[in-house]
C-alpha positions, 0 to 999 in steps of 0.5 A: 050273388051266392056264387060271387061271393062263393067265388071270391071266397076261394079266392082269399084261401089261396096263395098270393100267386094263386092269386095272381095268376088267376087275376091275370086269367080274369082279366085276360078273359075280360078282354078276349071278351071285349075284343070278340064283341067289340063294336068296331064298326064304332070306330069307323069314322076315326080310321076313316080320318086317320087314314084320309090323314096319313096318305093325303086322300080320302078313304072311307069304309061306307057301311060296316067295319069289322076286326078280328086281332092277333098276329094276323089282324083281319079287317072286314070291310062292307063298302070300302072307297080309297081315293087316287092322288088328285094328279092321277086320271082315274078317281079311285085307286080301290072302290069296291062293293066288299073288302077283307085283308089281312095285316101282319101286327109286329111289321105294322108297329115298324110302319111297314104295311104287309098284307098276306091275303087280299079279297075284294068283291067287284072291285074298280082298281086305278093304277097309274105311274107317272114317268118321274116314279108317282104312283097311285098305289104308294100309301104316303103322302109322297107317292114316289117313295117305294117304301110306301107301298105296300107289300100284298101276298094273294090278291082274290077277286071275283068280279070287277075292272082294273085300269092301268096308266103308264105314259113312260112305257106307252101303256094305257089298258083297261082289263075286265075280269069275272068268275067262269060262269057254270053254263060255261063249265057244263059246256065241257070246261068243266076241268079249267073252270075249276083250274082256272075260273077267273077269266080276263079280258084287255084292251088298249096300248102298249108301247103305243102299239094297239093292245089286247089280251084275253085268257084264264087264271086260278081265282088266287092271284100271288102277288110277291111271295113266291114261295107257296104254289103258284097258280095257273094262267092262260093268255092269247094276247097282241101288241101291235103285229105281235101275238102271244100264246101262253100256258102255265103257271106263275109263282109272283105276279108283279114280278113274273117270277116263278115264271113256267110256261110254253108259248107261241109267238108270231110276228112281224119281225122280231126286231119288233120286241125291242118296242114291246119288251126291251129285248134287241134283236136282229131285224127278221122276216115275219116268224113264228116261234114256240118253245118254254119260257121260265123267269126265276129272279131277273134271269128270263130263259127261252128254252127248247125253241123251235120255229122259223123266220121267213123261209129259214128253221131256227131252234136253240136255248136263250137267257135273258139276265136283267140283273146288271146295269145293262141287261145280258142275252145269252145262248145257241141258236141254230138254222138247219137251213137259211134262206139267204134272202131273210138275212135282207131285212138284218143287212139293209138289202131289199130282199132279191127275185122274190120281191117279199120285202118291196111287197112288204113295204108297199103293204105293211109299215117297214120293219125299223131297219129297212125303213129305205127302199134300196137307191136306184142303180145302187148295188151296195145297200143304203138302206140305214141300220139302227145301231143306236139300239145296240148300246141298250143291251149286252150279248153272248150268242152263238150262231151256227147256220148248217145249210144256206139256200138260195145265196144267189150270186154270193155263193154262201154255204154256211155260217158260224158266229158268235155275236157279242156285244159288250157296251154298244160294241158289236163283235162277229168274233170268231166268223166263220163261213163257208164260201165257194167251198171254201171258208172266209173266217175272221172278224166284224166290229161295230162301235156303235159308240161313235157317230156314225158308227164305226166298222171294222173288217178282218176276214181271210179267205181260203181255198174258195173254188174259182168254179164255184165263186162266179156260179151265173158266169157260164164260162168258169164251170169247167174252171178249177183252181183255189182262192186265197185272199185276205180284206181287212177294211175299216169305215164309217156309217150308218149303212153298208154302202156308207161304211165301204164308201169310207172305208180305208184298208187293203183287199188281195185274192191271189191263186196258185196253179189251176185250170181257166177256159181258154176261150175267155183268154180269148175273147178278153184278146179279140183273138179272132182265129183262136174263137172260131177254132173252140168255137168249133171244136169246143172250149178247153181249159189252159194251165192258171200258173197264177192270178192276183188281184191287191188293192190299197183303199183309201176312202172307199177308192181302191188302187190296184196294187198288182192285178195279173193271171198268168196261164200257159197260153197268155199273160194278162197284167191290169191296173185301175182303180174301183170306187166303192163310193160311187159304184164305178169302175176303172179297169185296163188289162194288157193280154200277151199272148204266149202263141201265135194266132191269126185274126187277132186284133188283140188291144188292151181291154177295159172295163168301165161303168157302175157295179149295177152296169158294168161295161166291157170291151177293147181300148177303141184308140189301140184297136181303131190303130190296129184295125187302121194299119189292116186296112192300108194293107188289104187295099194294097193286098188282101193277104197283107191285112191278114198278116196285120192280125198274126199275134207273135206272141210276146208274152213271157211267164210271170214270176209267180212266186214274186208276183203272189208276195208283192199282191199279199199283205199277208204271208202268201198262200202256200203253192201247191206241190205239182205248181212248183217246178212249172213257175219257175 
């Protein structure tokens, strides 16, 4: 007491702010005081109801609360329970046998919950989102405003279980996780276990595609704030026919930001990341790619990418830029060498000599867009095309393909594209490709905004070599000459053979001076004498002063508008029509031979049947006349029948220069210099 009132004493003696000042000391020291030895576990009860009250469900701290105050409130709690929403599957959004979390004060008067750190000790977490936005980790009472839910920084844990619930995006997982154990440690992973000591383990659906996933991360989870260091993780996981390899580090969890990691990924068709990830891409082989990814705010980026799909290289750079209403995939892509049949599954045509894609079929569930095994007898492909999907993302890619292998009949050497799609419009524009060592260049449309869709065609053709286009027809290797030609089409469907089956439009090849082998003028005129005669002393080929081919097409029927080759040795005109739509042929050539031959029952030539069986051979009624009057002759003669077959030669040279503006729709190709003064 001595003391005291020593104490206070002094207190009297000084001034009245001295006074003051060490009032307000006292008191400060009096409540500091209080609050370090406060019992707040005596509290326990009240914030359980008021929390229960605030949120619509139970939450209770089981055995001991504690608090420490300042601008960081720290709570302790030993045994913390905190209900889901009676719709929610799971019973508990956090059980958890320990809890300490940090709460920013000056944010919570706002009623803004912010909590910078988060640890739990084997916690069960149930997190679930229902397609109408309910969520169970939403603190108020209404589950599907945003502004509930609170805004966690680090998340630390170290033993426990984590199941999520997402019906709208097929997604049902259930993760288990623990701390590394030491043994695993001494084993010679050491270093990752000190990196990395917080293991994983998943299982379930995605996208309703079976689901697993496995891997290591740093024992700190950063949640939302990006801007401290982010933290390790390694992750081998798969979706469907899918899989994942992927090392890094990640700055934000829940929003994958600061996103830096080199990955692998496998796969069926690529095709099939629209399903998993959102991300339309081109109907493929099975593929196997690696390369870096980072994401920073919505922008996804693929750089360095390296890998193949089926047969064919493909490497280049990707963005992927979610922060428009449509989503923007942009970049270049290249192949250093294509394999013309994994472009099978992108076209809807099954794929060719090899059988992989019928193999495929039959063994694995089809890819999305060859779900159809080519028609029988069918040329053109029918099998259908998902152009629905185009209407979900936008694009700007630029495709070039330096080296095409295995084309087969088309003879395709190369291809350079850029591909853009702009609110389900689909454009190859430019379109460039080399072809029978030429180019065919001009543009594809696809408005997938109409149904069935609709497609339109632009394309010139220049300078195709006529020994080249027709590689498996023996006869045109020694034949020399350069194609021009323009197909400008439109139509509809859903497939390539309901879109030329409709189609409406022009297509004319026209050629200027060349070189064709004789003997198939021959043959093309029955003209027997001249056969045994290459026949015998070998094939030559004869001076092409000109050829055109012009259709008019309307509704997949094309019309012959000129059809004619000129060489110096016969003059075949044509006419006829080809239906795109059923796949058949209806074609007449004329030959008039410009020499005179013996053994020649020359008639007009037709050619008949589909696309997948065409038929060749003379008009029966004008060669069973011809080969009539042989026959009345050579029973009164035997030399007279063999006068019957001596061509005359009535044909004359065409008027190329007329004949080539007449085919063209367009201004025709300009004649070469030699070519000239011959056709006139």
């Amino acid at each position: 007491m001595t003391r005291v009132a020593t104490f206070l004493s002094r207190l009297r003696v000084l001034p009245m702010w001295g006074r003051l000042v060490a009032g307000a000391a006292l008191v400060l020291a009096v409540l500091i005081l209080v609050i370090v030895f406060f019992p707040w576990d005596w509290l326990r009860g009240p914030v359980n109801r008021y929390v229960s009250d605030q949120t619509g469900r139970r939450f209770e701290i089981t055995r001991r609360l504690d608090v420490q105050l300042g601008r960081r409130i720290t709570v302790k709690a030993d045994g913390i329970t905190f209900a889901n929403p009676d719709w929610a599957r799971d019973p508990y959004l956090v059980k958890a046998d320990s809890a300490e979390f940090d709460i920013l004060f000056w944010p919570l008067l706002r009623g803004q919950v912010e909590l910078p750190r988060v640890s739990l000790s084997q916690p069960v977490l149930g997190l679930q989102i229902q397609p109408d936005g309910r969520r169970t980790w939403a603190l108020g009472k209404d589950t599907s405003d945003a502004g509930t839910v609170p805004r966690i920084g680090q998340l630390l844990v170290d033993k426990g279980e984590l199941n999520y619930l997402a019906e709208a995006q097929g997604a049902d997982i259930k993760t288990e996780f623990g701390m590394t154990a030491a043994s695993e440690a001494e084993a010679g992973t050491a270093a990752a276990g000190r990196d990395m000591p917080l293991s994983y383990r998943a299982r379930g659906t995605w996208k309703k595609e079976a689901f697993s996933a496995q891997g290591r991360t740093g024992s700190v989870l950063q949640l939302s704030d990006t801007q401290v260091n982010p933290f390790p993780i390694e992750i081998n996981a798969s979706a469907g026919r899918t899989t994942l390899q992927a090392s890094g580090s990640i700055g934000n969890l829940a929003a994958l930001d600061g996103l830096d990691a080199n990955f692998d990924l496998k796969g069926r068709t690529l095709a099939d990341l629209y399903n998993l990830l959102g991300v339309v891409l081109p109907d493929t082989p099975t593929y196997a790619l690696r390369g870096h990814l980072g994401k920073q705010g919505a922008v996804w980026k693929v750089a360095a990418i390296q890998g193949r799909l089926g047969k064919s290289d493909l490497s280049g750079d990707l963005a992927y830029d979610r922060s428009g209403p449509l989503a923007l995939l942009s970049g270049k892509v290249q192949s250093r060498s294509l394999d013309f049949e994994d472009l099978g599954p992108l076209i809807g045509v099954p794929t060719g000599a090899s059988g992989a894609t019928t193999k495929t079929v039959a063994k694995d569930k089809p890819s999305s867009a060859a779900k159809q095994v080519q028609a029988a007898g069918k040329v053109l492909p029918t099998a259908t095309l998902d152009f629905e999907r185009l209407k979900t993302m936008n694009a700007d890619v630029n495709y070039k393909v330096v080296d095409v292998k295995n084309a087969g009949a088309f003879p395709l050497d190369r291809f350079d594209a850029r591909i853009l799609l702009k609110d389900g419009v689909l454009q190859l524009d430019p379109l460039d490709m080399g072809v029978a060592g030429g180019r065919l260049a001009g543009l594809i449309r696809i408005d997938a905004n109409s149904k069935p869709a609709s497609v339109q065609a632009r394309l010139e053709a220049r300078t195709l070599q006529l020994n080249q286009l027709f590689p498996r027809i023996e006869r045109t290797e020694g034949s020399l000459g350069k194609l021009n030609g323009r197909i400008d089409l439109a139509g509809r469907g859903n497939s390539g053979a309901q879109v030329l089956g409709s189609s409406s439009g022009s297509v004319a090849l026209l050629m200027g001076r060349g070189q064709v082998s004789n003997i198939l003028l021959e043959f093309m005129g029955l003209d027997g004498g001249e056969i045994i005669k290459f026949l015998a002393s070998g094939d030559r080929n004869v001076t092409l002063r000109c050829a055109a081919a012009a259709f008019d097409v309307k509704q997949g029927l094309m019309t012959s508008r000129t059809l004619l080759l000129d060489t110096t040795d016969t003059l075949v005109n044509g006419s006829g029509q080809i239906s795109l739509a059923d796949e058949t042929l209806d074609l007449v050539l004329y030959p008039q031979p410009k020499d005179q031959s013996i053994l020649s029952l020359r008639s007009p030539l037709r050619i008949t049947g589909t696309f997948a069986r065409p038929a060749a051979g003379p008009d029966k009624a004008a060669l069973a006349g011809r080969a009539g009057v042989a026959l009345l002759l050579g029973a009164i003669n035997p030399l007279l029948a063999l006068a019957a077959t001596v061509e005359t030669g009535p044909g004359k040279d065409a008027d190329c220069e007329r004949v080539l503006a007449v085919a063209s729709p367009v201004k025709p190709p300009d004649k070469p210099a030699a070519a000239s003064p011959a056709a006139k």
